[in-house]
C-alpha positions in Angstrom: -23.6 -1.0 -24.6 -23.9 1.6 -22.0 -24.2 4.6 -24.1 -27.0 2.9 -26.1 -29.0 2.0 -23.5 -28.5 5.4 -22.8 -29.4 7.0 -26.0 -31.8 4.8 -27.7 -34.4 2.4 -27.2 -33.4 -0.9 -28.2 -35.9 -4.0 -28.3 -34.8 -7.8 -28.3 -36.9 -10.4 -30.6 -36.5 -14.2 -30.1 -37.3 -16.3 -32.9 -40.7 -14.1 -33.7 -41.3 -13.4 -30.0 -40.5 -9.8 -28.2 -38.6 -10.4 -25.5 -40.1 -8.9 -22.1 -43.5 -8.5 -23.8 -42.0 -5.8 -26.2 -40.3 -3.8 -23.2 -37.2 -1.7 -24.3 -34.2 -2.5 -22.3 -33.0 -0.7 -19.6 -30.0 -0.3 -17.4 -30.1 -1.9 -13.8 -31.7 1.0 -11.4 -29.1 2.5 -9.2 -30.5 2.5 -5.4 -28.9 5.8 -4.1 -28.0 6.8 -0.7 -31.1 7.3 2.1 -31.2 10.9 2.5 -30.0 12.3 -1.4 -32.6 10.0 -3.0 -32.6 12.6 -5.2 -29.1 14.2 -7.4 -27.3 17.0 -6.4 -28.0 20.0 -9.5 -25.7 22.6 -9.8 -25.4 25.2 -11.9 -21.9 25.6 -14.2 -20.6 29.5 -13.2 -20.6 31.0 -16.3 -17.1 31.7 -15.9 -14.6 29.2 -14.7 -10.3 29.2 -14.1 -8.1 26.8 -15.7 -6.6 25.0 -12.7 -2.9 25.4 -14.8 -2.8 28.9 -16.8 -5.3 30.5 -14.0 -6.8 31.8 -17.2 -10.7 32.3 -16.9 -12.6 30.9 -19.7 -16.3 31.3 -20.7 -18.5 28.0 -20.5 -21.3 29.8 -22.8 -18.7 30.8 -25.0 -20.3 34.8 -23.9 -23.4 33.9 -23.8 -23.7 32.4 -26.8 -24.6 29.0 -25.4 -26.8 27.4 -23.0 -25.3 27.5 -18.9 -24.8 24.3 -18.2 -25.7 21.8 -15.2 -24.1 19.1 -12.9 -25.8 16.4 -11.4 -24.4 14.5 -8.8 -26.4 11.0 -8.1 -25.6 8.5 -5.2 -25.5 5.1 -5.5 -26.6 2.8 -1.5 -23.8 0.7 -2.3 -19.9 0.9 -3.5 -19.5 2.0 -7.3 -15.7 1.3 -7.6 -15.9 -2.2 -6.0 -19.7 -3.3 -6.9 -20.3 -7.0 -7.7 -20.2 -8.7 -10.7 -19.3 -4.7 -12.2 -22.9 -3.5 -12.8 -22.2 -0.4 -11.2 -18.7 0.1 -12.2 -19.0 0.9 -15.6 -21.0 3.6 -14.6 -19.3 4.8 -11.9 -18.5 8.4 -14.1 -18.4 12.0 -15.0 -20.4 11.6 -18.5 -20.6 14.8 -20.4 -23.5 15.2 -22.4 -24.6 17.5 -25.3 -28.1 18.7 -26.8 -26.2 18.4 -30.3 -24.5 14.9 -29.5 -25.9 13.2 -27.0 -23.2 11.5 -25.2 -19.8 12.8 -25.8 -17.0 11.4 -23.4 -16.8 10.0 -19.6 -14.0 9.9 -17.4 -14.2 7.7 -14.0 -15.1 9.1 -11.1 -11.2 8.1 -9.8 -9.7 10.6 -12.5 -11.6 13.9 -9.9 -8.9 15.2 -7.5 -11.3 13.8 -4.6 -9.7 12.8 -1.4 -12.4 10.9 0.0 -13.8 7.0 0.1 -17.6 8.5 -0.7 -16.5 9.5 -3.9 -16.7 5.6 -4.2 -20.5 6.4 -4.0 -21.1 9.4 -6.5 -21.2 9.5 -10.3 -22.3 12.7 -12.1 -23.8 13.8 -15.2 -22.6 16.8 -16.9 -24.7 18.8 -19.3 -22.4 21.3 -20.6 -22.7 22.4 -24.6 -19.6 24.3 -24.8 -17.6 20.9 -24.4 -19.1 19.5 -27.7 -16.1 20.6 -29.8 -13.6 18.5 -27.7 -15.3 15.4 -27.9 -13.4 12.3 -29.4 -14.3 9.1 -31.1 -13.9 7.1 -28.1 -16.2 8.8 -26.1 -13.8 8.2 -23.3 -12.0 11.1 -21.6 -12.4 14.9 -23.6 -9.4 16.5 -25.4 -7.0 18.5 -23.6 -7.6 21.5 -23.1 -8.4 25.1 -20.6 -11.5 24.4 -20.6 -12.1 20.6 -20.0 -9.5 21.2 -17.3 -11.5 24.1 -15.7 -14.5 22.0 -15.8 -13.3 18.8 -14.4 -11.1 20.8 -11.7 -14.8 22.6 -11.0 -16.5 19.3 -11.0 -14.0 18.0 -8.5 -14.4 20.7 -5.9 -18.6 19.8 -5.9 -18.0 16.7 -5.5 -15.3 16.6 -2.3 -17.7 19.4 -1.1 -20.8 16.4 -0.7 -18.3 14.2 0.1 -17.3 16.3 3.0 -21.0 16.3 3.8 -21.4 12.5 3.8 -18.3 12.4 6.0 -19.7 14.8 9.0 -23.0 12.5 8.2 -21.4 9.1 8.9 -19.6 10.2 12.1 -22.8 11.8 13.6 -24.4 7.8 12.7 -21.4 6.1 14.7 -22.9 6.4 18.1 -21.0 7.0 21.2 -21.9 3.9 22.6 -20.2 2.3 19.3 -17.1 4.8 19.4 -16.5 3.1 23.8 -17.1 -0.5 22.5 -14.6 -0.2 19.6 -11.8 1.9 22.4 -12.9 -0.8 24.3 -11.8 -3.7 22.0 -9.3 -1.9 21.2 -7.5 -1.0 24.0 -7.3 -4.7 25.1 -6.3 -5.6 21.5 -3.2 -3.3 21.8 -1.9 -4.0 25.4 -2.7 -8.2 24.3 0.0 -7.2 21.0 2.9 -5.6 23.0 2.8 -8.6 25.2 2.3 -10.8 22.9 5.3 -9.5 20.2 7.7 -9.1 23.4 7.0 -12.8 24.3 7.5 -13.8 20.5 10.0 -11.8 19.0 12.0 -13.0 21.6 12.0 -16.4 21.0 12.4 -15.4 16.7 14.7 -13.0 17.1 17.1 -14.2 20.0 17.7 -13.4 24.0 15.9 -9.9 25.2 13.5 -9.7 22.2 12.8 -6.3 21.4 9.0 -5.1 19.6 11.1 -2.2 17.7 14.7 -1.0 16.6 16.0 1.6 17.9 14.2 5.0 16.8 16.1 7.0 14.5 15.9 10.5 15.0 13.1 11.8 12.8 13.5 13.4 10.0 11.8 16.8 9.0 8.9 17.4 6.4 10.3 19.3 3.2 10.3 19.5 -0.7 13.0 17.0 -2.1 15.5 18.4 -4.2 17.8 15.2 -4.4 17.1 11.6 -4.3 20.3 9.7 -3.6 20.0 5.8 -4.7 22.6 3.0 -3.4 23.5 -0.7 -3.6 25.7 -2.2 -1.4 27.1 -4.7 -3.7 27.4 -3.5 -8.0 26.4 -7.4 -9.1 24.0 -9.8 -8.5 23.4 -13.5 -9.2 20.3 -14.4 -10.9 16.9 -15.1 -9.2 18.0 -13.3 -6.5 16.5 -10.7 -4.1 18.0 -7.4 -2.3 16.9 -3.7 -0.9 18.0 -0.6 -2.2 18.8 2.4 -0.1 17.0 5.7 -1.0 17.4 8.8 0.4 15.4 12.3 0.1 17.0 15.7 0.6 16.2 19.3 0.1 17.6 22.2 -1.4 19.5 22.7 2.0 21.2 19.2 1.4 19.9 18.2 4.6 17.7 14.6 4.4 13.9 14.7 4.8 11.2 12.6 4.9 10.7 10.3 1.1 7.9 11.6 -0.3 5.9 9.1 -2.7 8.1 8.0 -5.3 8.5 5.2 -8.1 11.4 2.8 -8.5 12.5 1.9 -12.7 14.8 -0.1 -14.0 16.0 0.2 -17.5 15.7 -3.3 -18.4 13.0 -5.0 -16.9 14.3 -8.0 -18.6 17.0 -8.3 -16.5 16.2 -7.0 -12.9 12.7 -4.9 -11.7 12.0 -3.4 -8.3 9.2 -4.8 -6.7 7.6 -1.7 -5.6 5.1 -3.7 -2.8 8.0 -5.0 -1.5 11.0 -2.4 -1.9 12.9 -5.1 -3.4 15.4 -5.6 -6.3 14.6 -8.8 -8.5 17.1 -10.2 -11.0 16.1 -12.2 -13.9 18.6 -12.6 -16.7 22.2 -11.8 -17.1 23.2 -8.7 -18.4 23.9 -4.7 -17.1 20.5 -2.2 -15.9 20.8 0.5 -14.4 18.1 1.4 -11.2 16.7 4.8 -10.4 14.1 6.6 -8.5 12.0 9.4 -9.4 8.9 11.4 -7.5 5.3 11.1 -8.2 5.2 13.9 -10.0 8.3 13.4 -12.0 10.0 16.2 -11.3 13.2 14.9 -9.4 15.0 11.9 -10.6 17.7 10.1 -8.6 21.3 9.0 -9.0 21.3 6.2 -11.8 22.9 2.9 -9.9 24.5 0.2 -12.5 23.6 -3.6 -11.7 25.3 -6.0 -13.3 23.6 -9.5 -13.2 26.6 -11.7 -13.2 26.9 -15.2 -14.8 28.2 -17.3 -12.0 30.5 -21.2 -12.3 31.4 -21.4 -8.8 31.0 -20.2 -5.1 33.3 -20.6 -2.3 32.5 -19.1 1.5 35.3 -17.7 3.6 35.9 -18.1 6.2 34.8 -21.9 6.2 34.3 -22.2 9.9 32.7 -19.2 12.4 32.2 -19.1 16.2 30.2 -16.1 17.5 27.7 -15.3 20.3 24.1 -15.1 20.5 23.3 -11.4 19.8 26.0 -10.6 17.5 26.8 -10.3 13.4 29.7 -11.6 11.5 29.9 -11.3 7.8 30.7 -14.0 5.2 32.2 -13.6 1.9 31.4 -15.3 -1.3 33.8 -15.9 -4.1 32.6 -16.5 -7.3 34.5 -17.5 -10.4 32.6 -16.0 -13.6 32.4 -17.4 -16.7 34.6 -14.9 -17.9 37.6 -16.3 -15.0 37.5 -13.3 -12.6 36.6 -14.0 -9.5 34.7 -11.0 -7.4 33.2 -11.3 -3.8 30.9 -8.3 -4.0 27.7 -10.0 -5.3 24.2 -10.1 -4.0 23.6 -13.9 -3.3 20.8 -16.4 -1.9 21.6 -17.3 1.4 20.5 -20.5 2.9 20.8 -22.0 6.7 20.0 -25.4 7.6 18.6 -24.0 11.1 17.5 -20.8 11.0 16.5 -20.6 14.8 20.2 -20.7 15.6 21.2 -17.6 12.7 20.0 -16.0 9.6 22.1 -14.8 6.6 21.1 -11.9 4.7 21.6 -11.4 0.8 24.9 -9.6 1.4 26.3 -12.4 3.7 25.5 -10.5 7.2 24.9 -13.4 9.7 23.0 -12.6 12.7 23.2 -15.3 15.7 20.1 -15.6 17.4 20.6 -18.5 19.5 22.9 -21.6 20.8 23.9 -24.0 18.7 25.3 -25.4 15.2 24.1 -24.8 11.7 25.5 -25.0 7.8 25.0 -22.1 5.0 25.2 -22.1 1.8 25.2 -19.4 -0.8 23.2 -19.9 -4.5 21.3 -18.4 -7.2 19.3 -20.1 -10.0 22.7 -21.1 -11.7 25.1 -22.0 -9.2 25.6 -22.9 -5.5 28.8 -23.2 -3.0 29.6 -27.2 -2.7 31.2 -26.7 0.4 28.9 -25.0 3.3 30.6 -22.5 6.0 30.2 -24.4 9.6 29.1 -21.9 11.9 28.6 -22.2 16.1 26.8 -20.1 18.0 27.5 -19.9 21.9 25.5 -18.3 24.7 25.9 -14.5 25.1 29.1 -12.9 27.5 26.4 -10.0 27.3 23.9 -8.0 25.6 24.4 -8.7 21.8 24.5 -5.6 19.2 20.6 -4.4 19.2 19.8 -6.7 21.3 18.9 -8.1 25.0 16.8 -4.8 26.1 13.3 -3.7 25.3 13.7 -1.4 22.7 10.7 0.9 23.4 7.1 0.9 24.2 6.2 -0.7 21.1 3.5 0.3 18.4 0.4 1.8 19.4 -3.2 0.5 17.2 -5.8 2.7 16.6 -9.2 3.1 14.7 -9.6 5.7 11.9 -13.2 7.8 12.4 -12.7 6.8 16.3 -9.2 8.0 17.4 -7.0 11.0 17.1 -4.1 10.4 15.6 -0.5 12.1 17.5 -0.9 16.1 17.4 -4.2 16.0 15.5 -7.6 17.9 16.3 -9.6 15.6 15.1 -10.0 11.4 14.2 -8.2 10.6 11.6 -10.4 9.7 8.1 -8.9 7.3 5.9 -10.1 6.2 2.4 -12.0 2.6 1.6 -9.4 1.9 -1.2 -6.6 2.4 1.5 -5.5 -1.1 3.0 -7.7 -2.1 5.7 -4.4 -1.6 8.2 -2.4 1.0 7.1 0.9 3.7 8.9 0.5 6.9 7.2 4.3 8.6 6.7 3.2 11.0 9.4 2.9 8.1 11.8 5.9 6.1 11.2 8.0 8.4 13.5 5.0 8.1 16.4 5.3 4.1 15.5 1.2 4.0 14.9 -0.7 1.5 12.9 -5.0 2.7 12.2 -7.4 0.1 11.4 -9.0 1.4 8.7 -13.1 1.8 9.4 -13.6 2.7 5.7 -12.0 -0.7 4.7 -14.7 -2.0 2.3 -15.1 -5.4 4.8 -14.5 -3.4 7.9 -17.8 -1.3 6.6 -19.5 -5.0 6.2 -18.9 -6.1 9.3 -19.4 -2.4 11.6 -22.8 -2.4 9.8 -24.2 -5.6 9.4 -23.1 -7.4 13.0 -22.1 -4.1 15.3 -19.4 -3.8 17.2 -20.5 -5.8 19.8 -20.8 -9.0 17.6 -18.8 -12.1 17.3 -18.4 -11.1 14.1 -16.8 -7.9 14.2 -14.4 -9.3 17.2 -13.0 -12.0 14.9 -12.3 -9.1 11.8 -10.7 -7.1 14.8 -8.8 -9.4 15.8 -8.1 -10.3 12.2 -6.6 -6.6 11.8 -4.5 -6.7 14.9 -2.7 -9.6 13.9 -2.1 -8.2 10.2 0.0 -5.7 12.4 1.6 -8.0 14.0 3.1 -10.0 11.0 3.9 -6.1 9.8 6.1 -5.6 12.6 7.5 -8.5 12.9 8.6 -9.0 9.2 9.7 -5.4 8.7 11.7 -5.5 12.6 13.5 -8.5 12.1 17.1 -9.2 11.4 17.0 -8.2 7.7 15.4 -4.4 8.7 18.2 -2.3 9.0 20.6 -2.7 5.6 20.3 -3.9 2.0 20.2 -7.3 2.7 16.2 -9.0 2.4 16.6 -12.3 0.5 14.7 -14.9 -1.2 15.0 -17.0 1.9 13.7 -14.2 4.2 10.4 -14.1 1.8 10.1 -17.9 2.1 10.4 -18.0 5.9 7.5 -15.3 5.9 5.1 -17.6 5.4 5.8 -19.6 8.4 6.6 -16.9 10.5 3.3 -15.2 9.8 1.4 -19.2 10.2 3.2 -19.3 13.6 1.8 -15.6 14.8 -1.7 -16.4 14.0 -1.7 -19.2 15.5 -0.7 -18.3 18.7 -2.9 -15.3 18.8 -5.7 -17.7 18.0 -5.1 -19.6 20.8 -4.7 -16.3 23.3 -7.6 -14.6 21.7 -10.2 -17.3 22.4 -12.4 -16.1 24.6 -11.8 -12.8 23.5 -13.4 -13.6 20.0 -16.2 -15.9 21.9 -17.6 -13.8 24.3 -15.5 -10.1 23.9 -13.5 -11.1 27.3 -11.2 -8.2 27.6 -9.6 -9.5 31.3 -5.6 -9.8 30.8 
């Protein structure tokens, strides 16, 4: 009903009455930004380039036609995300015509616009030349040089104000705000490195550890081969596992992934969970997993999976001794329906005490600390009757990746406030970007950003101030999302193709254990903003 509330005046009568004394309706006013109370008018060039043929095309068709115009408007609160959708739906390029009226819209998320203000902006475009490439939908315009010379066009005016409201929001965040945020911060990230060293210990087994061992880092470049692997070819069903993946460049030599998508050719029988990196198996059968870029232009090494139909499991070897600190592996047999028997099968691993070891999906035990447990292997079909026995005795010594600090630890900072590792200026991240969030460029520095433009983090800065209760607790709220991060990602199951079911289920009380105790440290740093150690 947008367009023809638009278009037309439309009047509502109830049983012989006119409804709002014979007013017309009207769309909901949009309250725009203090300071561009008024829209942003441009004039269309007359000429414009076609972002893909670099062709230049006429938007008066010679002269022939009208120049057209481009109004930007601004909207006081959050288009994209607005309650209840009143804004949303209108939160658009709309092309209009004298001869039509209304001829298409695309949203505002379509524009090649890096920023979170675009979040703020619709526009109106007025453009007669566009008229022939309207559709019935009235959604996006047809394909074509010009459309994609005008929305390219429209996209640079619009990161051009958005650059504006940028520089105008971090003159508004006042120096004294910029010290009290360091301020909280800095305490916030020396209280984390203490407080992961101190509890990764205890998870993770003697010496602890807040971070594997750095790998060396890899160089920017453009892939030119993805390589794909799985450990094991089969799977059981219901069961979770990692893939490997792998980016290289035309010198074969391996770079850093660029963003990429994971398929499967049969969803039916096994999808990559592409939130959580991880291979899911549903049904029996064969798929066959890939990866390809963004952009689709480079395509991985097909892998085969074959989700195997299981009758029974047996572990070997039955019994295992091994220190604290160190990995063994266990095998399990299966017998297929089909009478073979094959040990090289992603499985669900399950310990009866998972503070003495933890299996991963591949059967890699890691001993964390004294004592006895049982493990079984399963998937939704079948399980091993008989569990493996295995004893854990006190470390001789330090334990493979273990029983050292591994390194300094993460470092926290704020976007719009800090300056990210050789960077000129604070880093500027987008509201629709999680509200903690590692850019690739800082997973070799090991930093996390808390991001200001976080739709709540916005709420809180700007309704309470930084010096608020309120904004402590949403700090502090942050910080410890880091902390489950690291410790999820850094634990036992980190460093091969081997995450399970059982590792996702143990989350959850892993991550109710960390906020708990970080509730109870933080107290009086959420009460009153005490920031002595």
């Amino acid at each position: 009903m947008i367009t023809p509330l638009q278009q037309c005046r439309i009047y509502v009568v109830i049983d012989g009455i006119s409804f709002e004394q014979g007013r017309s309706l009207e769309l909901p006013t949009i309250q725009p930004l203090s300071g561009y109370e008024k829209p942003r008018i441009l004039t269309i060039p007359a000429n414009l380039k076609d972002p893909i043929t670099t062709q230049n095309l006429s938007t008066t068709e010679h002269s022939a036609l009208p120049v057209g115009e481009l109004q930007i408007h601004t909207s006081d609160k959050n288009m994209r995300f607005g309650r209840g959708g009143k804004r949303q739906w209108r939160h658009t390029v709309t092309y209009h015509t004298k001869k039509s009226g209304i001829i298409g819209k695309i949203p505002m998320s379509a524009l090649d616009v890096d920023s979170s203000h675009r979040d703020y902006l619709y526009c109106e475009c007025y453009l007669e030349a566009l008229d022939k490439f309207q559709q019935n939908n009235r959604g996006p315009l047809s394909e074509s040089p010009l459309t994609r010379a005008v929305e390219s066009w429209i996209s640079a005016q619009v990161r051009a104000i958005c650059r504006e409201l940028e520089d105008r929001e971090r003159r508004q965040l006042r120096e004294q705000d910029k010290n009290e945020l360091s301020r909280l911060n800095d305490f916030l990230d020396h209280w984390k490195n203490q407080f992961l060293q101190g509890f990764m210990q205890g998870l993770y087994g003697q010496g602890g550890g807040i971070e594997p061992p750095p790998p060396p880092p890899l160089p920017v470049g453009v892939p030119a081969q993805i390589e794909v692997a799985l450990t094991n070819p089969r799977a059981g069903k219901g069961v979770y596992f990692k893939p490997t993946i792998k980016f290289f460049d035309a010198q074969n030599r391996r770079i850093r992934p660029v963003s990429f998508h994971w398929a499967s050719e049969d969803n039916n029988i096994a999808i990559v969970d592409e939130d959580l990196m991880l291979v899911q198996t549903f049904s029996f059968g064969t798929t066959k997993i890939y990866a390809e870029t963004a952009d689709g232009k480079i395509r991985s090494n097909v892998v085969p999976l074959e989700v195997v139909r299981i009758l029974d499991i047996r572990i070997a070897p039955h019994e295992i001794e091994m220190e604290a600190g160190s990995r063994r592996k266990l095998e399990a047999i299966c017998k297929l329906f089909d009478g073979s028997e094959v040990s090289n099968v992603y499985l669900t691993w399950l310990e009866n005490n998972s503070s003495v070891v933890r299996v991963s999906s591949s059967g890699l035990v890691y001993a964390f600390s004294p004592g006895k447990t049982e493990v079984i292997a399963t998937d939704d079909s079948c399980r091993s009757e008989t569990p493996a026995l295995l004893t854990v005795i006190p470390a001789s010594g330090e334990g493979k990746g273990q029983g050292k600090n591994r390194g300094k630890g993460p470092r926290i900072l704020i976007s719009e406030v800090d300056t990210g590792p050789n960077e000129d200026h604070p880093a500027v991240l987008k509201s629709d970007e999680p509200p903690v969030y590692q850019r690739v460029q800082d997973i070799e520095t090991n930093v996390w950003w808390i991001n200001l433009a976080s739709p709540f983090a916005r709420f809180y800065y700007t309704n309470y101030g930084t010096k608020s209760e309120a904004w402590r607790m949403y700090h502090v709220e942050r910080v410890i999302d880091i902390i489950v991060q690291i410790a999820l990602s850094h634990g036992p199951d980190s460093e091969d193709s081997r995450i399970s079911r059982d590792w996702i289920q143990q989350s959850a009380a892993i991550e109710a254990e960390i906020r708990q105790g970080a509730l109870e440290s933080l107290k009086d740093f959420i009460e009153n903003g005490e920031t002595i150690a």
